[in-house]
C-alpha positions in Angstrom: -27.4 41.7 -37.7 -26.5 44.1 -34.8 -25.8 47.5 -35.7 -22.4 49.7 -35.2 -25.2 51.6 -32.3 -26.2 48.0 -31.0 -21.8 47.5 -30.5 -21.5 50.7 -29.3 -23.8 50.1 -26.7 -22.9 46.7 -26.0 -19.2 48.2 -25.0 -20.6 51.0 -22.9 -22.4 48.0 -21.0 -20.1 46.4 -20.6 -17.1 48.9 -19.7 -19.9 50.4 -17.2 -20.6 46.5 -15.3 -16.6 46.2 -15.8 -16.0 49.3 -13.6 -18.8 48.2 -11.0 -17.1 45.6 -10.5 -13.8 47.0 -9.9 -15.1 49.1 -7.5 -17.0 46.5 -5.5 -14.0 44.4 -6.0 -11.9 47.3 -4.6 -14.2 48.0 -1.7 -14.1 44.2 -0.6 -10.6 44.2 -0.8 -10.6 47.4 1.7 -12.9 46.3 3.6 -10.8 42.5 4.2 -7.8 44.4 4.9 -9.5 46.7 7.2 -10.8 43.6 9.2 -7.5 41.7 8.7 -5.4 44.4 10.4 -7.9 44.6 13.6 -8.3 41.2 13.9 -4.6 40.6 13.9 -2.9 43.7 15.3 -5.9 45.6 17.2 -5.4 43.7 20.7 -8.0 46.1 22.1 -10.6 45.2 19.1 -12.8 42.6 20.8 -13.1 40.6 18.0 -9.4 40.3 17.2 -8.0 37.4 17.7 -6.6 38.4 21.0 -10.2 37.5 22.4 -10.1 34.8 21.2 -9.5 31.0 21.3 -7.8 30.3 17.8 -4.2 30.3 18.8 -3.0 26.7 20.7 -6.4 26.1 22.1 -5.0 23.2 24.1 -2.0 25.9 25.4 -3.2 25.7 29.4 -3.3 22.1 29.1 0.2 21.8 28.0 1.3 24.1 30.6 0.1 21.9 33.2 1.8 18.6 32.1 4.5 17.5 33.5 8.0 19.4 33.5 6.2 22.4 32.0 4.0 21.9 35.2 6.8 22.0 37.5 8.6 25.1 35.6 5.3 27.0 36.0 4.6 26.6 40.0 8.5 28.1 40.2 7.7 30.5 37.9 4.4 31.7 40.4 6.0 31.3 43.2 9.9 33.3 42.6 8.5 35.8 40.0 10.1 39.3 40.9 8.0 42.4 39.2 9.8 44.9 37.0 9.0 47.5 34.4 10.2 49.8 32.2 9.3 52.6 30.0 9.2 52.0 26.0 10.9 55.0 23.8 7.2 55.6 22.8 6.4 56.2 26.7 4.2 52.5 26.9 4.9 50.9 30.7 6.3 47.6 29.7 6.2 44.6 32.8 8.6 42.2 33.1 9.6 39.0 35.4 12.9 39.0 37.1 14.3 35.5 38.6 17.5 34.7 40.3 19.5 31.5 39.9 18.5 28.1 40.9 21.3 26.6 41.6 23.8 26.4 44.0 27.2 28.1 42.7 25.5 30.4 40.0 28.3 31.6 37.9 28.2 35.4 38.2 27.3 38.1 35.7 25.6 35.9 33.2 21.7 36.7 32.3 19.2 35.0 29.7 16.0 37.2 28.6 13.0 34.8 27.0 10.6 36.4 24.7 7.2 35.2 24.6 5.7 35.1 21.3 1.9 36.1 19.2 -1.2 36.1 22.2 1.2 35.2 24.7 2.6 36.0 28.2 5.8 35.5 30.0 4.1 32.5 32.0 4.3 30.4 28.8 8.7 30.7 29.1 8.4 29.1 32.4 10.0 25.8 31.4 12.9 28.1 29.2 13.1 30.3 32.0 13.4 27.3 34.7 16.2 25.7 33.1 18.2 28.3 32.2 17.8 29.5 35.9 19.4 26.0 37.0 22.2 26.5 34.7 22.9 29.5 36.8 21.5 32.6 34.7 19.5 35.0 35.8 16.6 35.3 33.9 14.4 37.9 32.6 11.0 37.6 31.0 9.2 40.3 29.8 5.1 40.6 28.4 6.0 42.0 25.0 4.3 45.2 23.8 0.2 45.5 23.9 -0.2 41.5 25.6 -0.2 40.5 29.4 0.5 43.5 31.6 2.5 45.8 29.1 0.7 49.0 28.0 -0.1 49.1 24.6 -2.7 48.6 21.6 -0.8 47.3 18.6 1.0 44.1 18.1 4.5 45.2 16.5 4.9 41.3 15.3 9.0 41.8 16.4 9.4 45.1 14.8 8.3 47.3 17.5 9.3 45.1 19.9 13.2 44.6 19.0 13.3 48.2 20.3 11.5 47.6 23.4 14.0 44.2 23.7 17.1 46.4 23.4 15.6 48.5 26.5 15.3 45.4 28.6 18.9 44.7 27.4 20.3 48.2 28.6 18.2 47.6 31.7 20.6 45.2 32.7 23.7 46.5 31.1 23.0 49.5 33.5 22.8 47.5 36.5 25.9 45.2 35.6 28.3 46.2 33.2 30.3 43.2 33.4 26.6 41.3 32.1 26.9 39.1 29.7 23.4 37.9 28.4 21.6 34.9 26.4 18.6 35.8 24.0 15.8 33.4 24.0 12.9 33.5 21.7 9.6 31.3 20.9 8.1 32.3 17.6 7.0 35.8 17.4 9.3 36.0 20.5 12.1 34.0 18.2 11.4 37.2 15.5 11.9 40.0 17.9 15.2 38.2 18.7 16.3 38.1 15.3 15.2 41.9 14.3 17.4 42.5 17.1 20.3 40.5 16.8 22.1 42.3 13.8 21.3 46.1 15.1 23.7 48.6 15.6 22.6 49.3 18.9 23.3 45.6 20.7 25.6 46.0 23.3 28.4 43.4 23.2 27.2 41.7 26.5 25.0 40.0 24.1 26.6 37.1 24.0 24.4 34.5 21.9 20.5 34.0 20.7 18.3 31.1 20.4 15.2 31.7 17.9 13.0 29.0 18.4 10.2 28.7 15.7 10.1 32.3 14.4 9.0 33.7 11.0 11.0 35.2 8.7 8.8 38.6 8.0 5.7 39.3 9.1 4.3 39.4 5.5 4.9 36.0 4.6 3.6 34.5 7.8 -0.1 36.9 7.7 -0.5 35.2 4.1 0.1 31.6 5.2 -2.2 32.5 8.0 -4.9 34.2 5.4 -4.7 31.2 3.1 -4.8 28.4 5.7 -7.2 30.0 8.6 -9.7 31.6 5.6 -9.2 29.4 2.8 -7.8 32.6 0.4 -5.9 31.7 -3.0 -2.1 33.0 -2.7 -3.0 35.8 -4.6 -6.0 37.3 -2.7 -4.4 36.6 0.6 -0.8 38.4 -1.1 -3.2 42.0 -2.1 -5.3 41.5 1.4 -2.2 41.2 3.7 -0.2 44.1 1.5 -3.1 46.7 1.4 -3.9 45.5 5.1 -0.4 46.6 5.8 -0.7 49.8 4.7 -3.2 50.3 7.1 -0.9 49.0 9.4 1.4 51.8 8.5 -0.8 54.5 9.4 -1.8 53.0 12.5 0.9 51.7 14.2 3.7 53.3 12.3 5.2 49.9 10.4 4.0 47.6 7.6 4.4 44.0 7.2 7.2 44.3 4.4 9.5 46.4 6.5 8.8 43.6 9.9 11.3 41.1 8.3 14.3 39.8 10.2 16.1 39.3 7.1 17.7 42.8 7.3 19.3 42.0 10.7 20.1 38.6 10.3 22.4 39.7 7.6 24.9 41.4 10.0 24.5 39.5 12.8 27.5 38.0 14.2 27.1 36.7 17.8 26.7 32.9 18.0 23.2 32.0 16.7 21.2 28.7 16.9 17.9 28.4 14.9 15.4 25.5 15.9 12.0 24.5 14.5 9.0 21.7 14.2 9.0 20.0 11.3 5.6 19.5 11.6 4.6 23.0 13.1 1.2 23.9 11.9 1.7 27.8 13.0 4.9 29.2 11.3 6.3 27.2 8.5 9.0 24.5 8.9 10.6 26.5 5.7 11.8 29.6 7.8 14.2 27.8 9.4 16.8 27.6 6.4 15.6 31.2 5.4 16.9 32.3 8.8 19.9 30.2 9.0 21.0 30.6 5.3 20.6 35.1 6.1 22.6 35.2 9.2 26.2 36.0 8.5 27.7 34.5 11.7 30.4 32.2 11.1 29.1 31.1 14.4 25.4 29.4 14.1 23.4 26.3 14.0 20.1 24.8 13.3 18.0 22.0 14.2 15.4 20.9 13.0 12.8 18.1 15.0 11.1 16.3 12.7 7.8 15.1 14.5 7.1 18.3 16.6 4.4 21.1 16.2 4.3 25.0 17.0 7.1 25.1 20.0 6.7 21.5 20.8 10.2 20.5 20.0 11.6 20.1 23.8 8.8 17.9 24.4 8.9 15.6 21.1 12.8 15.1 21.6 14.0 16.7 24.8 17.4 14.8 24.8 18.3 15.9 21.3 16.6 19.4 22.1 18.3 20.3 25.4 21.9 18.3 24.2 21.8 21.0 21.6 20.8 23.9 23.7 23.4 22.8 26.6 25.9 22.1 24.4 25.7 26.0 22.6 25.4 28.3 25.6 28.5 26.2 27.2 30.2 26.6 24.3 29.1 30.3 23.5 29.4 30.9 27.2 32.6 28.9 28.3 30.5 27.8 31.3 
């Protein structure tokens, strides 16, 4: 029979291999935080994922097929340079294009926002087409990708700021401007964390958010439990503590990077499209974006069959009826 010493020791033992493993459990949770933030947000990391080919590895393929192929050798060949400075002094390049069409209704501009590992290049087809319908486009290399200065990925939240500085760009130049905002997933984000800010000029007219997350924190832990496998509750404790790293490096966590907030008291005309079967960013944020934004003015479609910003190409006539059909309206072009 064990002896009140023999227990006493027993719970010593065990309270001492309890706290061992807390701490090691601690210290792996650290350390997958640490790695999830630099693999994710660190563009100048050369492991993160910004080196690498995770993302759309068939991307330069479909940007070579056919009207995508077309939208891309205008893109080359009318491209105009432009830059400006961010509010945290980052040199931020952008691509200027004037209309493609013959009577181009004055004053009207569309700015398309590339999205996560991306580059203005991959708007070309957006860009194209709303240069035919007589805008003149703008499309900028968000913050820390392409040719804008920069090492952390602000995943919308540092970029609306940046996207409201492209906006005054060309409220300073025109005054009578009145401007479209186009967005492809993180790109679709930034739009939306912008939409519903004080700051907007009203030459905004109306926003397109193609594809985009709701917050940052829920898309990192769909990512975490479908790119590593973690259970919902691991990838929830490694994406929160790895946004408190986030915090102290790049001066936002992944809470606070939710378009939610803005969507709320946004009122310009707003139209929300998504994949059903996108494999990237949940079909699911589509309603949780539609159902937050207050405009009286905003619709949603939804293409059943199509993948990660694939819905032009799985149903252009429904896609681009839809698009038309909103910026005429929106516009009265």
């Amino acid at each position: 029979m064990a002896t009140t010493h023999d227990h006493s020791a027993l719970i010593r033992n065990i309270q001492l291999a309890t706290g061992v493993t807390t701490v090691a459990a601690t210290g792996l949770l650290a350390a997958s935080a640490h790695m999830l933030f630099r693999f994710a947000i660190d563009t100048q990391w050369k492991h993160s994922i910004f080196h690498q080919a995770l993302i759309a590895p068939d991307r330069e393929g479909k940007m070579n097929q056919g009207e995508a192929k077309e939208a891309g050798q205008w893109f080359s060949e009318t491209k105009q340079p432009v830059s400006i400075t961010s509010r945290d002094g980052l040199k931020l390049h952008g691509w200027l294009f004037d209309p493609d069409c013959i009577d181009p209704t004055p004053h009207i501009y569309a700015i398309c926002v590339h999205g996560y590992t991306g580059a203005p290049e991959e708007q070309a087809k957006w860009a194209h087409r709303y240069a035919r319908m007589g805008f003149t486009v703008l499309a900028p290399s968000q913050r820390a990708q392409d040719l804008s200065e920069g090492r952390y990925v602000g995943m919308g939240w540092l970029e609306r700021n940046d996207l409201l500085d492209w906006i005054r760009l060309i409220v300073d130049s025109d005054d009578q401007a009145r401007i479209l905002l186009f967005g492809g997933s993180m790109g679709a984000t930034t739009v939306m964390m912008t939409t519903g800010t004080p700051e907007l000029p009203r030459n905004v007219i109306t926003a397109i958010a193609e594809s985009g997350y709701t917050s940052a924190r829920m898309e990192f832990i769909d990512s975490a439990r479908g790119m590593f496998h973690m259970p919902k509750l691991l990838a929830s404790a490694c994406v929160d503590a790895a946004g408190l790293i986030c915090k102290r490096r790049a001066g936002y966590d992944f809470t606070e990077a939710s378009c939610i907030p803005s969507l709320r008291h946004t009122v310009i005309p707003m139209l929300f499209i998504h994949g059903g079967k996108d494999r990237m960013v949940s079909p699911r944020f589509l309603d949780m974006n539609y159902n937050a934004c207050s405009s009286i003015d905003r619709e949603r479609l939804l293409v059943p069959d199509a993948d990660h910003m694939e819905s032009s190409a799985v149903d252009p006539k429904r896609y681009w009826d839809t698009v038309y059909g909103f910026i005429r309206r929106s516009f009265k072009i």
